[in-house]
N, C-alpha and C positions, 0 to 999 in steps of 0.2 A: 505584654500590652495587647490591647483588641486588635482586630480587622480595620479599625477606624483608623486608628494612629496610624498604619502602616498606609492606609490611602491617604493620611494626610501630610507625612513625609513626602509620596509620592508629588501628590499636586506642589508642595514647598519645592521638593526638588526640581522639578519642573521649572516652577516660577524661578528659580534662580538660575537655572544655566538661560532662559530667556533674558536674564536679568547681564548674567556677564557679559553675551554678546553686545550687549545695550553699551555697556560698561566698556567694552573693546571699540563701540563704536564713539564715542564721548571721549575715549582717549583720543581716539583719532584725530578728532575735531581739534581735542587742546593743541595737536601736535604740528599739526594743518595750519593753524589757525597762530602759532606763538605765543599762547596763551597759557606756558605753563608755571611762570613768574607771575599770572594774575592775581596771585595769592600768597605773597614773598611769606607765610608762615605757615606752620599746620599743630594744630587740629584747626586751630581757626582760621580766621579771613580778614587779615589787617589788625589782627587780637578783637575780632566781631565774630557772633557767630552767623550773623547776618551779617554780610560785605557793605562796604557802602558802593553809595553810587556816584558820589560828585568826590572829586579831590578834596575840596571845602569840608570835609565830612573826618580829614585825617590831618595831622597834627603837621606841623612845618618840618619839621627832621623826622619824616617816616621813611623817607631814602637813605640817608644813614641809621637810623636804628635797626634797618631788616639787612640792609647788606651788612652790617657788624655778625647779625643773628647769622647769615647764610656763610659769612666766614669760618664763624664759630664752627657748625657742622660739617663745612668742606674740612677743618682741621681735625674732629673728630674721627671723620670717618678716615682722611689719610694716617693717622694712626693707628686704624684697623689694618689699612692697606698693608701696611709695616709689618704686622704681629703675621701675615700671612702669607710675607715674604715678596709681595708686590713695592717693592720700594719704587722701582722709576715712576711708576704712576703716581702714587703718593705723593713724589716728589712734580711732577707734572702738575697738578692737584694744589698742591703748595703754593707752586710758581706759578699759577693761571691768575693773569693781572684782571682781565675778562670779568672776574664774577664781585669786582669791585665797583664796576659801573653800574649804578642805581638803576633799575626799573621801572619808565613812568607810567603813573596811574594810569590806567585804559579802562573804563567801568564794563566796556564790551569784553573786555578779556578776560578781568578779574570775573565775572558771572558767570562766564562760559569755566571757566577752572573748580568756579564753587559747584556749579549744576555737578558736573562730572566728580568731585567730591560726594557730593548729598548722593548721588547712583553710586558710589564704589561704598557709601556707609549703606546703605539701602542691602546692596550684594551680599555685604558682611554680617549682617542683623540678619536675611534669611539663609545665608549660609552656616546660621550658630540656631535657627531654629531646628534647620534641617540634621544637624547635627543629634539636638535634645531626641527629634521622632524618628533618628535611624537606630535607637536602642530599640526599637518596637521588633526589629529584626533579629536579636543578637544570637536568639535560639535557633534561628536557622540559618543567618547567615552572619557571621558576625564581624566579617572584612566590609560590609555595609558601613558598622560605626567606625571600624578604624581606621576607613580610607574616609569618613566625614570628620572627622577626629583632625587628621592628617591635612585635610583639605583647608582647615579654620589653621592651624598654624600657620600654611605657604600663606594664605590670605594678610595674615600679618605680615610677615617678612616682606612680601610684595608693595600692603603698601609703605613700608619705609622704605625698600628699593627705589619706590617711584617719587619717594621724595628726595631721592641722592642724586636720579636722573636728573634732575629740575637743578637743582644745586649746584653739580659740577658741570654745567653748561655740557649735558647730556654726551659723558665718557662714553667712547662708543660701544666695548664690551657688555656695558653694564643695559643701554637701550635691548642688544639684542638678546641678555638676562631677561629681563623683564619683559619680553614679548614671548619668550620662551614659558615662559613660567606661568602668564595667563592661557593659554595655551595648555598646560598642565594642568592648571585650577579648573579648567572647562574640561576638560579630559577626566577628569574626577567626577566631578557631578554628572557628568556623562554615564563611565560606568557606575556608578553608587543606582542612578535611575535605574538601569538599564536590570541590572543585580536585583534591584527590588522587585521590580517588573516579574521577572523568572524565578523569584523565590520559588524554590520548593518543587517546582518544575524540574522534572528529567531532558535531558537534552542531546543533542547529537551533533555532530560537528559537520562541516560541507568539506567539499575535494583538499586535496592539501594545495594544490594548484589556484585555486579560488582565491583562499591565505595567502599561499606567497604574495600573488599581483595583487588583489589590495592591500597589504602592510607596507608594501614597496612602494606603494601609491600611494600608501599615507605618507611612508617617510620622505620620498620627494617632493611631495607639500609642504614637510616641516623643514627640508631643506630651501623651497621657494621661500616660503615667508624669511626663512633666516636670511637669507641673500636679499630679500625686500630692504628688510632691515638696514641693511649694509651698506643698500641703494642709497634708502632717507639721511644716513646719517654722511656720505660722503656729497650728497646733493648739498646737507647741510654747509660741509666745509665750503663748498665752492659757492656758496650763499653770501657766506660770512665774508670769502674772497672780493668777491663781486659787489657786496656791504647793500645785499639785498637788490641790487639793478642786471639788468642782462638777462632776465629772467629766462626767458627761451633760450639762451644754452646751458641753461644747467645741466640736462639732462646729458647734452653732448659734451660735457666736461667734465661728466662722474665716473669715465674709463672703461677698464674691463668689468668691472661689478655689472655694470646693468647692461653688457651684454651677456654672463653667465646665468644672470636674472630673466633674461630674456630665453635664452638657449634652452632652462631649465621647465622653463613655461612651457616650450615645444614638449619636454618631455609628460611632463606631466597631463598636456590632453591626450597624446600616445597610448599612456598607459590607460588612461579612465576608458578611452574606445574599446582597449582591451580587455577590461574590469565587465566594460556594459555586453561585450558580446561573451563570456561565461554568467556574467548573473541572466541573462538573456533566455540563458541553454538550463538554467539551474532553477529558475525561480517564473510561476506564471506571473504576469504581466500586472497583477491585482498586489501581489504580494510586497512587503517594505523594501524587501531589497528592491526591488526595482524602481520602485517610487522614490528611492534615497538617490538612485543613477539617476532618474531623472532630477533632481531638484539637485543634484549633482552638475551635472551638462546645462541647466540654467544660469549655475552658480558662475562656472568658468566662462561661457557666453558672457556673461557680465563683467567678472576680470579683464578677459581681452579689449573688451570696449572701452573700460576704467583707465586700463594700460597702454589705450592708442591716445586716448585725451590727456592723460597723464605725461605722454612722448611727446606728444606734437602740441600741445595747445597750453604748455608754459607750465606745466603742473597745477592745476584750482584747485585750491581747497577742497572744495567737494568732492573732487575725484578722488587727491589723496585719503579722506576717513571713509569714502565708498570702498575702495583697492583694499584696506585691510580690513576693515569688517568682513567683507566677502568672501578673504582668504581664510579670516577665521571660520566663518561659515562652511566653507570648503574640509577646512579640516573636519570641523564637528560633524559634518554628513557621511564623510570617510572613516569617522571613528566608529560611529553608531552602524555603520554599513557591517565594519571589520566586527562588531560583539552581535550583530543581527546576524550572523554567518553562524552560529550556535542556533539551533532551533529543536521544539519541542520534538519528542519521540513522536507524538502522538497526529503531528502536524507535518506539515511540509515549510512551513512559513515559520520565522522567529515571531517572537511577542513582541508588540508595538510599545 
């Protein structure tokens, strides 16, 4: 295929990892927000493809018809659990009296679930474009399409994950699957970008020393987030404790997690001071690497502030979809830092 198609992958690729962050942040919000029952069905919204807005708009036993539907696939899926040797959950899953209490209509919730809907179908449509114009590659680099290839099926499996999450009054294993796994999907379209970028291009690699501390750096990011994880979903438990009141000590009642949460934050600006004084030594001041440190040390500035309001000031919504978008952000600038460490023969600097 031409020169054209290959820039127009580009630009597609582009727009979509812009697109997932969007999509990590719209999770956030539904999660923030209790808003992931706004939508007791899927593909559609109330069997609409347009949700409605008033109660008056849905049939008198729409609370029983969807919690029958939501049983149904809690029992589906515990007989997956089974065939894969997960019985006690399964059976946890079974026994949860919980997901027989009806849903009521919220039109603020139900919308806010569809928005973040319409963006995860949005992600999916340019993530199967991007897919068609990464064959423009295939003659010279052809882990382009099979990692686009690749990236279109997690995208599936992901979103039925996210519809099991909602279902089983969010299993905690399975939240921190699925924050794992977007994380993955943006990790792809990352390199796929990055791989186009430097088609064809000769390249050379930086200190091995450089490598270690940011990969380290990344993976204690993907170790923060996972422990984020673990925070929201035991804040949860003691949510459900407390039946949503007491809201300021949640935080001081979610244990040791969110002081490892806490401990590991320490670690992770350590390391990035560390990161920024070799790219510092490595790279002039003009160049991507450095530009990524700095929008980097933006990023975490901002976490910390997310993570004081978030401690002290009762957990807002706001803070909590601010806190993980961020973290993803975090990642993405540490991934693209770690494949921007490759750079042209010809240059000093990687390709933007």
């Amino acid at each position: 295929m031409s020169t054209a198609a290959q820039n127009r992958f580009q630009k597609i690729n582009l727009t979509t990892i812009v697109l997932l962050f969007v999509l990590i942040l719209a999770g956030g919000v539904v999660r923030s927000s209790g808003s992931g029952m706004g939508c007791p069905d899927w593909p559609k919204c109330f069997g609409r493809y347009i949700p409605p807005t008033d109660i008056n708009e849905l049939p008198k036993d729409y609370k029983q018809k969807y919690v029958a539907k939501r049983l149904e696939k809690n029992q589906r899926f515990a007989k997956t659990l089974d065939v894969f040797g997960y019985s006690d959950l399964a059976k946890r899953i079974r026994e949860d009296r919980s997901i027989l209490v009806p849903e009521e209509f919220n039109a603020g919730k139900t919308w806010t679930e569809y928005i973040n809907r319409l963006v995860g179908a949005l992600s999916g449509f340019f993530l199967l474009l991007s897919l068609v114009f990464s064959f423009s590659y295939w003659k010279t680099d052809k882990r382009i399409a099979v990692l686009s290839f690749f990236n279109l099926i997690l995208v599936g499996f992901q979103a039925w994950l996210g519809s099991i999450v909602v279902s089983t009054n969010l299993v905690a294993w399975i939240v921190t699957v699925h924050m794992l796994l977007a994380l993955a999907i943006l990790a792809i379209c990352i390199c796929t970008y990055h791989a186009a970028r430097i088609s064809g291009k000769r390249t050379s690699g930086a200190k091995p020393l450089l490598y270690l501390v940011t990969l380290l750096a990344l993976i204690v990011s993907i170790l923060q987030i996972t422990f984020g994880t673990e925070v929201r979903e035991k804040i949860d438990a003691v949510a459900n404790h407390f039946q949503g009141g007491y809201r300021n000590t949640w935080v001081a009642n979610a244990g040791e997690i969110f002081q490892h949460h806490r401990d590991i934050a320490v670690v992770v600006l350590i390391l990035n001071i560390a990161l920024f004084v070799l790219i510092r030594r490595g790279f002039n001041r003009h160049s991507i690497q450095q530009q990524l440190m700095s929008f980097t040390f933006l990023i975490i500035t901002l976490q910390i502030v997310t993570g004081i309001l978030l401690s002290y000031s009762g957990l807002p919504p706001v803070a909590q979809a601010s806190h993980i978008v961020l973290a993803s952000l975090l990642f993405g600038a540490q991934f693209y830092l770690l494949l921007n460490l490759f750079r042209g023969v010809k240059g000093r600097e990687a390709s933007k």
